[in-house]
N, CA, C and O atoms as a GROMACS GRO file, in nm:
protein
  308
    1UNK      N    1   0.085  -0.117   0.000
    1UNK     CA    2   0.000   0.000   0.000
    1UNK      C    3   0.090   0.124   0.000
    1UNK      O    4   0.188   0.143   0.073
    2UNK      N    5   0.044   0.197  -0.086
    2UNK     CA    6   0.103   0.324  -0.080
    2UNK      C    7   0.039   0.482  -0.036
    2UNK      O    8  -0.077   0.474   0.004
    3UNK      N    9   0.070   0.560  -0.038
    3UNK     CA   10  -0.021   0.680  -0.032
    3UNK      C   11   0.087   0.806  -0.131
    3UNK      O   12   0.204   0.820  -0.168
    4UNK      N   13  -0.046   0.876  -0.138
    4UNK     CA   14   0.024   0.995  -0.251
    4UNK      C   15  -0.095   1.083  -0.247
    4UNK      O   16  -0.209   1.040  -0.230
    5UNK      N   17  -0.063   1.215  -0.265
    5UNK     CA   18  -0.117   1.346  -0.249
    5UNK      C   19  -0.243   1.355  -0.374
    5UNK      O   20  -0.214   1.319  -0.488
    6UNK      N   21  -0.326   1.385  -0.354
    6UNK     CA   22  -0.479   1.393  -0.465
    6UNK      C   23  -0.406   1.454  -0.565
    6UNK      O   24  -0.427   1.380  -0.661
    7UNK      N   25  -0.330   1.546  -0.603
    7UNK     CA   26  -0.280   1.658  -0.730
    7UNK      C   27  -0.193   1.514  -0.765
    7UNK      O   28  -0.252   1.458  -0.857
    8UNK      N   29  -0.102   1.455  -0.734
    8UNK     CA   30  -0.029   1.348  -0.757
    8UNK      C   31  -0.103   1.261  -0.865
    8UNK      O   32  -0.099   1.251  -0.987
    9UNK      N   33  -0.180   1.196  -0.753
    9UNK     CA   34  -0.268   1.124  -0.835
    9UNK      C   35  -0.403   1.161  -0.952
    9UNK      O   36  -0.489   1.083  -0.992
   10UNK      N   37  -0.383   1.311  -0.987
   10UNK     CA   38  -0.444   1.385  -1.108
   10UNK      C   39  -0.359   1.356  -1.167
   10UNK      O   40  -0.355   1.284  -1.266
   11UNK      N   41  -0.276   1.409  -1.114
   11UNK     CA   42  -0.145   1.425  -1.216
   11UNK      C   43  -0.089   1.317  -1.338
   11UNK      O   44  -0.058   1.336  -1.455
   12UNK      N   45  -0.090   1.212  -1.264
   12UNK     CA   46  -0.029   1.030  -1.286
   12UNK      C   47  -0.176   0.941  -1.277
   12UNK      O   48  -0.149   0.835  -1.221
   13UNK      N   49  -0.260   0.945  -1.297
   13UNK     CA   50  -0.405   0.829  -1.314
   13UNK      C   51  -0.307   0.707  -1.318
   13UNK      O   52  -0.255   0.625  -1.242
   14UNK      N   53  -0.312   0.742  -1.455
   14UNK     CA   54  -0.249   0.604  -1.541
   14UNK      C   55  -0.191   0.538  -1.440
   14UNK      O   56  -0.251   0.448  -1.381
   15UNK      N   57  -0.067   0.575  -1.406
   15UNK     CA   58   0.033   0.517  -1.285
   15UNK      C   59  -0.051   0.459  -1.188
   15UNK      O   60  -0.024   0.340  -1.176
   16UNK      N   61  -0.147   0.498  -1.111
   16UNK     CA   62  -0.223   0.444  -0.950
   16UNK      C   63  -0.276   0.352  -1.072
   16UNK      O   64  -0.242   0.233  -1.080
   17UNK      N   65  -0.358   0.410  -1.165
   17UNK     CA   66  -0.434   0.266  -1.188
   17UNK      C   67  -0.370   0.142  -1.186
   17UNK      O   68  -0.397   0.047  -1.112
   18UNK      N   69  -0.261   0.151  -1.297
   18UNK     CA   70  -0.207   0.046  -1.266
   18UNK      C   71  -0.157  -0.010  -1.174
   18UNK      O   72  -0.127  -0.129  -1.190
   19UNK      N   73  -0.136   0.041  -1.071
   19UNK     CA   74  -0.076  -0.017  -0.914
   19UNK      C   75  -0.186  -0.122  -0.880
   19UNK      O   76  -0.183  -0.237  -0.834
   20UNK      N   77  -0.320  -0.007  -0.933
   20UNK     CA   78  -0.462  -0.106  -0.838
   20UNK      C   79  -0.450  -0.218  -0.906
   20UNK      O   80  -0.408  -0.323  -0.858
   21UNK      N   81  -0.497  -0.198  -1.051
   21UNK     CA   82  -0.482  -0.289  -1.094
   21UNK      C   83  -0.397  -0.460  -1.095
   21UNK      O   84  -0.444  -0.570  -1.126
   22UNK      N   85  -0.296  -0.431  -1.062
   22UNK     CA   86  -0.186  -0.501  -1.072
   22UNK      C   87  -0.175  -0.579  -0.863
   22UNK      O   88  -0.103  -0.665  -0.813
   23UNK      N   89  -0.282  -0.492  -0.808
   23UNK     CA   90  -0.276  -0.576  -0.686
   23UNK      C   91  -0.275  -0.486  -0.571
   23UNK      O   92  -0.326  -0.518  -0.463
   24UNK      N   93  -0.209  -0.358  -0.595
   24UNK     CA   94  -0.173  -0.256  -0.486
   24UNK      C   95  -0.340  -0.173  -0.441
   24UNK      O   96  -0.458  -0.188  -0.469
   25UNK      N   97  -0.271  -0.099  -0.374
   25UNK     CA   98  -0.385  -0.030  -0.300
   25UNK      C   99  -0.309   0.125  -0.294
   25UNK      O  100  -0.189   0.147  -0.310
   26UNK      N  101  -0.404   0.210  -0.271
   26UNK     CA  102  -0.337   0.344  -0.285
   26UNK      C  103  -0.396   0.461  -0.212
   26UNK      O  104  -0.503   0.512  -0.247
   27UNK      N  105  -0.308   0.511  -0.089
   27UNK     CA  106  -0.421   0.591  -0.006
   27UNK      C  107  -0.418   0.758  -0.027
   27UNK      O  108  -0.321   0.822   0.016
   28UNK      N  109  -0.505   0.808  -0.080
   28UNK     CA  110  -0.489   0.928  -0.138
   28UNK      C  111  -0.512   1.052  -0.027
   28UNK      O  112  -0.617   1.077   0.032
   29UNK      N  113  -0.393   1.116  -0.017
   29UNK     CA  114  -0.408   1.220   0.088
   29UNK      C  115  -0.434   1.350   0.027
   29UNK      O  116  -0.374   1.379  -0.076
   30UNK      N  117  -0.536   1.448   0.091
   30UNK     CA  118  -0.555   1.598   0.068
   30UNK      C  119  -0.559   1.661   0.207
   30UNK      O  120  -0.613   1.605   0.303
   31UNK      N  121  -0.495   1.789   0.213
   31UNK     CA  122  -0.449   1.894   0.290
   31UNK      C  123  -0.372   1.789   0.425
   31UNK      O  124  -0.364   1.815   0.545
   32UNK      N  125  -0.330   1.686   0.363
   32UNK     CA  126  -0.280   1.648   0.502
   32UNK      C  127  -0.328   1.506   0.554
   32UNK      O  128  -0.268   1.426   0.626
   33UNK      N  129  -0.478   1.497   0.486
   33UNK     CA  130  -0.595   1.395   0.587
   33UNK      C  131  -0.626   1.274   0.499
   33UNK      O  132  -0.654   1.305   0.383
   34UNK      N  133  -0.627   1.153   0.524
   34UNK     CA  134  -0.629   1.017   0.440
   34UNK      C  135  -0.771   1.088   0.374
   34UNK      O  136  -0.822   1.172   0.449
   35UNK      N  137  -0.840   1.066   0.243
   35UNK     CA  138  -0.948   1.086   0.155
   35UNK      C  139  -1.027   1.014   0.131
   35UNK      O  140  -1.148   1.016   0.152
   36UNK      N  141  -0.904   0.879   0.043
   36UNK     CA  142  -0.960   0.792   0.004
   36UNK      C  143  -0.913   0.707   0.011
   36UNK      O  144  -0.809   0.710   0.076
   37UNK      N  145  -0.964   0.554  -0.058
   37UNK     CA  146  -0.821   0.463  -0.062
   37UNK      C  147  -0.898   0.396  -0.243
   37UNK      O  148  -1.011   0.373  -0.284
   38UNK      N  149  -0.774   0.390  -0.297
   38UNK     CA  150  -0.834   0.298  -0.458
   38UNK      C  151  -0.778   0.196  -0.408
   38UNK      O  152  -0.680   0.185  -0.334
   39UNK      N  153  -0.894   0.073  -0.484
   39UNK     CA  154  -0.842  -0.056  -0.464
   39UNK      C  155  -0.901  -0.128  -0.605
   39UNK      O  156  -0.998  -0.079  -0.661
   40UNK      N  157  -0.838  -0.240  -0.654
   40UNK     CA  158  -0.871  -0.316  -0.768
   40UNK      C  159  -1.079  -0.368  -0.751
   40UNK      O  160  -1.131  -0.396  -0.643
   41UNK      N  161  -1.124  -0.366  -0.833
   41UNK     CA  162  -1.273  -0.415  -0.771
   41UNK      C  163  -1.300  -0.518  -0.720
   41UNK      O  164  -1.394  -0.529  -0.641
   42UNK      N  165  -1.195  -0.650  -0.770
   42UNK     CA  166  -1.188  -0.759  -0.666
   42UNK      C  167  -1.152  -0.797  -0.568
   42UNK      O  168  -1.185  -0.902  -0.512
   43UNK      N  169  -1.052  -0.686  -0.520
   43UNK     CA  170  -1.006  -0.685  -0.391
   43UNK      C  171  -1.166  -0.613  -0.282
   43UNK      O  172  -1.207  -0.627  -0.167
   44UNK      N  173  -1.202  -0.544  -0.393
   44UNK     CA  174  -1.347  -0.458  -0.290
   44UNK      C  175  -1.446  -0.575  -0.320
   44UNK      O  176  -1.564  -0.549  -0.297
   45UNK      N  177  -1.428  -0.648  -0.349
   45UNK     CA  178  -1.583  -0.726  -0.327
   45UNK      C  179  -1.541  -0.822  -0.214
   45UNK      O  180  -1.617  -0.860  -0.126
   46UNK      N  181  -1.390  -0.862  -0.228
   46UNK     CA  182  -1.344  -0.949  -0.130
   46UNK      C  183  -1.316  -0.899  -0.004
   46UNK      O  184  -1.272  -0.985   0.073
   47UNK      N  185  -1.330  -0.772   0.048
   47UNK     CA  186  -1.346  -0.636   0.140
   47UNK      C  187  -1.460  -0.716   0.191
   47UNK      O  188  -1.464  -0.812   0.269
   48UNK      N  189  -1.566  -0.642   0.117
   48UNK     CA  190  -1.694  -0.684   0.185
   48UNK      C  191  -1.775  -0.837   0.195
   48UNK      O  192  -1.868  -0.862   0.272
   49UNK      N  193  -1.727  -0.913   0.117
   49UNK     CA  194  -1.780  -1.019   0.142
   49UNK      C  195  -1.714  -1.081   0.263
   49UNK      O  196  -1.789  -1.163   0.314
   50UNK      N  197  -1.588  -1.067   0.330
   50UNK     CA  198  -1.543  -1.102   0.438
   50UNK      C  199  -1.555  -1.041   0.536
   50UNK      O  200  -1.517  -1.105   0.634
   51UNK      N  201  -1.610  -0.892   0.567
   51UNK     CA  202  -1.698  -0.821   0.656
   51UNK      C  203  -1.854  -0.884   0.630
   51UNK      O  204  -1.912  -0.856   0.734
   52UNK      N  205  -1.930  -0.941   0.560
   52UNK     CA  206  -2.023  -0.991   0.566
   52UNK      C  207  -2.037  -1.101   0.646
   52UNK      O  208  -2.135  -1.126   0.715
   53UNK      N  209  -1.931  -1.172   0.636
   53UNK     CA  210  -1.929  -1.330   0.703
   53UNK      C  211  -1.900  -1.362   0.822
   53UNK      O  212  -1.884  -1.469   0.879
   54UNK      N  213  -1.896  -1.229   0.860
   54UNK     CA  214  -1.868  -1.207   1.018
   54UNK      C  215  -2.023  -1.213   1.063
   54UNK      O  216  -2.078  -1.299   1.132
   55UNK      N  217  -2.082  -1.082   0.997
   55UNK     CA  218  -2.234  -1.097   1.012
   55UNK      C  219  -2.294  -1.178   0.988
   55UNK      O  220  -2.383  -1.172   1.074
   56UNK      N  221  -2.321  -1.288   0.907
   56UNK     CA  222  -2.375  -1.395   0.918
   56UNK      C  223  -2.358  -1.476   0.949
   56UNK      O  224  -2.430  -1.567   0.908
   57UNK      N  225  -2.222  -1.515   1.069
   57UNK     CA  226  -2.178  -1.653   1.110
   57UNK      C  227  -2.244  -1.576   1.290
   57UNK      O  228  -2.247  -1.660   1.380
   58UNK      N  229  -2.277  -1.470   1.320
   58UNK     CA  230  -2.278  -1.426   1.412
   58UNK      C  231  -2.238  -1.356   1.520
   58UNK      O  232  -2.278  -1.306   1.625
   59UNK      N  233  -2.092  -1.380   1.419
   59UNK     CA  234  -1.965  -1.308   1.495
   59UNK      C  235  -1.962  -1.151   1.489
   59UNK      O  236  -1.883  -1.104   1.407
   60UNK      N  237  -2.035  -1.065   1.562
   60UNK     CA  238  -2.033  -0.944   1.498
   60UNK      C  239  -2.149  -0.858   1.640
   60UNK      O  240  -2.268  -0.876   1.665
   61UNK      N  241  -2.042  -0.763   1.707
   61UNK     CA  242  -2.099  -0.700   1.767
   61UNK      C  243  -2.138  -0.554   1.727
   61UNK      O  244  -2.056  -0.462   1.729
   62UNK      N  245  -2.247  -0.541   1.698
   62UNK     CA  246  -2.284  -0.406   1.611
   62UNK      C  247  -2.271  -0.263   1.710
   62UNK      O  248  -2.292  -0.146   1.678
   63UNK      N  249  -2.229  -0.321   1.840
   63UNK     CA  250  -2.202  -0.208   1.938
   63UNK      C  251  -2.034  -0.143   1.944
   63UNK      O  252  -2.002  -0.028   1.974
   64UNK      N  253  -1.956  -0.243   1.910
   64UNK     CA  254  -1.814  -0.256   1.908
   64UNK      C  255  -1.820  -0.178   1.736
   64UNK      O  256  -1.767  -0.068   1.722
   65UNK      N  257  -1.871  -0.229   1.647
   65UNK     CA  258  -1.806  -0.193   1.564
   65UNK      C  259  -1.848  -0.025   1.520
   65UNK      O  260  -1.772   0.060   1.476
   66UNK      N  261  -1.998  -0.013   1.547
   66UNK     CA  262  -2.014   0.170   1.563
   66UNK      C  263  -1.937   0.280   1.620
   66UNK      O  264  -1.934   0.399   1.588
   67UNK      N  265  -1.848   0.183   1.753
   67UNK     CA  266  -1.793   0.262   1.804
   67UNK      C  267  -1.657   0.275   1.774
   67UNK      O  268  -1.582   0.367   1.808
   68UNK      N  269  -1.628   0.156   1.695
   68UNK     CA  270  -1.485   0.216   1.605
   68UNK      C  271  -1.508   0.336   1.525
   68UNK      O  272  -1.449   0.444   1.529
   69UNK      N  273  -1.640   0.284   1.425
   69UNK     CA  274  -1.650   0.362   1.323
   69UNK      C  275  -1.617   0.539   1.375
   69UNK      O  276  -1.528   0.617   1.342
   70UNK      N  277  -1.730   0.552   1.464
   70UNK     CA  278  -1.739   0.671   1.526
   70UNK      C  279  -1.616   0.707   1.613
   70UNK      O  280  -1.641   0.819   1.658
   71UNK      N  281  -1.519   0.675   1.649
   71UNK     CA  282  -1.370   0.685   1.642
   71UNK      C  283  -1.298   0.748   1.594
   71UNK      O  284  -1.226   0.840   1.632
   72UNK      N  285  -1.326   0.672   1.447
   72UNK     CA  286  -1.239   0.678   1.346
   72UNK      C  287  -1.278   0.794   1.304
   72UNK      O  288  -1.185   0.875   1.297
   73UNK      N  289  -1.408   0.843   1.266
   73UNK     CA  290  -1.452   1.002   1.215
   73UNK      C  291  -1.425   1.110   1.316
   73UNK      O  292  -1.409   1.229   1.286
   74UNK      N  293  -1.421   1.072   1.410
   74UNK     CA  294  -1.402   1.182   1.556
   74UNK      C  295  -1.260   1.231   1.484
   74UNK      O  296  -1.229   1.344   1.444
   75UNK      N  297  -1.195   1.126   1.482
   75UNK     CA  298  -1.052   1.168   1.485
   75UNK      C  299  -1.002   1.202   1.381
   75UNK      O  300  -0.880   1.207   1.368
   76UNK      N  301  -1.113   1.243   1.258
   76UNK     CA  302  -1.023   1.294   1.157
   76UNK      C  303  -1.062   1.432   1.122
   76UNK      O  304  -1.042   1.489   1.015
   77UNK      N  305  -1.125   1.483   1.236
   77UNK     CA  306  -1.150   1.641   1.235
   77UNK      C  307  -1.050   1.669   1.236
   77UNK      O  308  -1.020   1.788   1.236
   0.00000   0.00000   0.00000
C-alpha cells in the first residue's frame, strides 16, 4: 500500500491505476488527511464479502463496531 497526495494522483491516473490494478492499493491524501483509498474491484468485493461473514456466522458485535466507526470520524476532524 502506498499513499500519494490527490494533485499526484491527477497528475499520474495512469500510474495508481495500474498499481490497483496489478494488486496494490493506494491511499490518497488531501491537505494532510487520508481521503480515500483505490483498490482493484476484486479486492473490494473481497473487502466486503469477508466483513459480511462475520455478520452472518454471528460473529459481529454491532455495538463494538459503531464505536470504532465513530472513532475513526471523531478523529479525523
Amino acid at each position: 500500500m502506498i499513499t500519494a497526495t490527490a494533485t499526484d494522483v491527477q497528475n499520474n491516473f495512469g500510474k495508481y491505476l495500474h498499481m490497483v490494478q496489478t494488486g496494490g492499493e493506494v491511499i490518497v491524501i488531501k491537505n494532510g488527511k487520508e481521503v480515500a483509498r483505490l483498490v482493484s474491484y476484486e479486492k473490494s468485493v473481497s473487502f466486503l464479502t469477508d466483513s459480511l461473514t462475520g455478520i452472518l456466522k454471528g460473529d459481529y458485535n454491532e455495538k463494538e463496531v459503531r464505536m470504532e466507526r465513530m472513532q475513526k470520524y471523531e478523529s479525523a476532524d
